[in-house]
N, C-alpha and C positions, 0 to 999 in steps of 0.2 A: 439433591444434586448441587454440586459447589459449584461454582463460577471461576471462570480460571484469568488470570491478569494474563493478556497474551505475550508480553516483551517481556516480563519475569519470566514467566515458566520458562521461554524458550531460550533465555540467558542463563537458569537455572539446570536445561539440559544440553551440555553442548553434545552429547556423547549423541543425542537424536538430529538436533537443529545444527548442522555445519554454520558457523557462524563468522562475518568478520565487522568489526565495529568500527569506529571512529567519532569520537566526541560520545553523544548519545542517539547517534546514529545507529541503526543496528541491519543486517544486514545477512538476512538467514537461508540456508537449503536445505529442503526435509522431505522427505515424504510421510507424510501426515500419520501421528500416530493413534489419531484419535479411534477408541475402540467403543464409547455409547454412543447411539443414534444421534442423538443431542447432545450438543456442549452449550454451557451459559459462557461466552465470554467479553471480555472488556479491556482496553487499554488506554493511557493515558497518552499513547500517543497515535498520530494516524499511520497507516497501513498500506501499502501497495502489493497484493498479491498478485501473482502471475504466473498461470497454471502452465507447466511445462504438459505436464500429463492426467488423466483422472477427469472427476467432476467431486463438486459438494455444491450446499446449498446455504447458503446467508438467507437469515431472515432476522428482519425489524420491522417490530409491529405489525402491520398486517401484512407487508411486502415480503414476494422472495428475490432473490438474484441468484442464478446460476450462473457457476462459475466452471467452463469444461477446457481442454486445452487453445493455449493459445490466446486467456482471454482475458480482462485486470478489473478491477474493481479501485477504488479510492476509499478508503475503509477511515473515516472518521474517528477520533477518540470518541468511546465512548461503549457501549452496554450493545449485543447482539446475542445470535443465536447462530451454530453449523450443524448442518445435517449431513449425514454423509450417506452415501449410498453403498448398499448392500456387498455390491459385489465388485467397486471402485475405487482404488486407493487414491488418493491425490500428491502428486508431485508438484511445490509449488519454491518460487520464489519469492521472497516477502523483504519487502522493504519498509520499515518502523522509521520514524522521525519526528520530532516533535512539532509543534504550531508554530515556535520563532524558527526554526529551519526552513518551513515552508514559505514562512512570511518574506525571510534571508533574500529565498532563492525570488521570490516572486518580483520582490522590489529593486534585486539587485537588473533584472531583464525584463522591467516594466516596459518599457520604451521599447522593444521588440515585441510585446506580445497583441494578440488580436483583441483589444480591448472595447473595440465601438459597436454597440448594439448586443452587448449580452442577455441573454434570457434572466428570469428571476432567479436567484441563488436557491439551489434544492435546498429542502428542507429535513430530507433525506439523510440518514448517518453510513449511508451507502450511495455511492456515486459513480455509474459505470464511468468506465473507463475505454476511450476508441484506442484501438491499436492498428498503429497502420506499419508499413514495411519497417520504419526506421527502428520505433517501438520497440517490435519485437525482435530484428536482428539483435537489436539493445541487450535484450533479457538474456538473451541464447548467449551473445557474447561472454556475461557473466559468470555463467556456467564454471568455466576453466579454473576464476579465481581461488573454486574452493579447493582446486588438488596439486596447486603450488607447494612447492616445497617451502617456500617462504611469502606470508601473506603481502599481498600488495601494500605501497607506503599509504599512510592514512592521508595523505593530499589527495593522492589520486583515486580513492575509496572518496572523498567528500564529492572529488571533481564528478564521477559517476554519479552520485548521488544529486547534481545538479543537472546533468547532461539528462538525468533522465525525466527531473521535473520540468525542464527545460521544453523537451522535445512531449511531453505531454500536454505544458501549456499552451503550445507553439500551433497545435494541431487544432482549427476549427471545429472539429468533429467533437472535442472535447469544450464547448465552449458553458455549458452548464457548470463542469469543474472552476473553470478558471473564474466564472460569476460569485460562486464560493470562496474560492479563495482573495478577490478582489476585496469583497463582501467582510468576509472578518478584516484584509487588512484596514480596510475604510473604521474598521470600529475598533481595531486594535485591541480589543477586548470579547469574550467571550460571552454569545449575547445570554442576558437572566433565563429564557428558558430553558437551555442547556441544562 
């Protein structure tokens, strides 16, 4: 079984993954075509999915995380595994970005974010995600962009792409993520066990 790079392939099929990009941003809508119970996959950049519809199941190392509508995950660069269920497809929105993007966004709305007393930074290459009202009118909002006649300007695909790390770090409920991301900016380097 091959292992699939998840932001190539999905750049490699636009005719599946409705796509809109900016920089190395990337920015996809699909309903999932995966057909073996298993997939190995990996990408070099982190991942924001966000199940409109369906269920699957993420698993690293000995952990699982389900993911069913309505729900996000923080998807690290790096090596997993999806299972999919039988009789479930999965409609999801995915948002792809790399580690200076995140860093971008983090540093540029430090001074706004809940920063005092955060938990240990998970060690986890999956990292639930709370989704509260704002969230996910967010996600749903997005929706439309893909059946414009003409794609959104790439300012305002970035601007999204901010508003919605924004409003994730923003949310106490998420305060494990935002230790993580504190966490590498503090080391600005990726740490050797990686």
């Amino acid at each position: 079984m091959g292992m699939y790079n998840t932001y190539d392939f999905r750049v490699a099929h636009p005719d599946i993954f409705r796509q809109l990009s900016v920089k190395d941003l990337l920015f996809a809508y699909y309903k999932c075509p995966q057909i073996d119970r298993v997939v190995h996959l990996f990408s070099h950049c982190n991942e924001i999915p966000f199940t409109l519809s369906g269920k699957k199941i993420l698993h690293h190392r000995e952990k699982s995380w389900t993911l069913t509508e309505n729900t996000s995950l923080f998807v690290r660069k790096g090596a997993y595994s999806a299972e999919k269920y039988e009789s479930e497809g999965w409609e999801i929105l995915a948002f792809l970005f790399p580690d200076d993007f995140l860093l971008q966004v983090f540093r540029e709305y430090r001074l706004h974010l809940p920063l005092k007393n955060l938990p240990t930074p998970p060690e986890d290459i999956l990292i639930d995600i709370s989704i509260n009202e704002m969230t996910r009118t967010f996600f749903y909002s997005m929706v439309p962009y893909f059946s414009q006649q003409s794609p959104p300007s790439e300012i305002l695909l970035e601007l999204k792409f901010k508003e919605l790390l924004y409003n994730i770090f923003a949310d106490p409920c998420n305060a494990a993520l935002l230790a993580y991301v504190n966490s590498i900016a503090d080391q600005r380097k990726t740490p050797l066990w990686q």
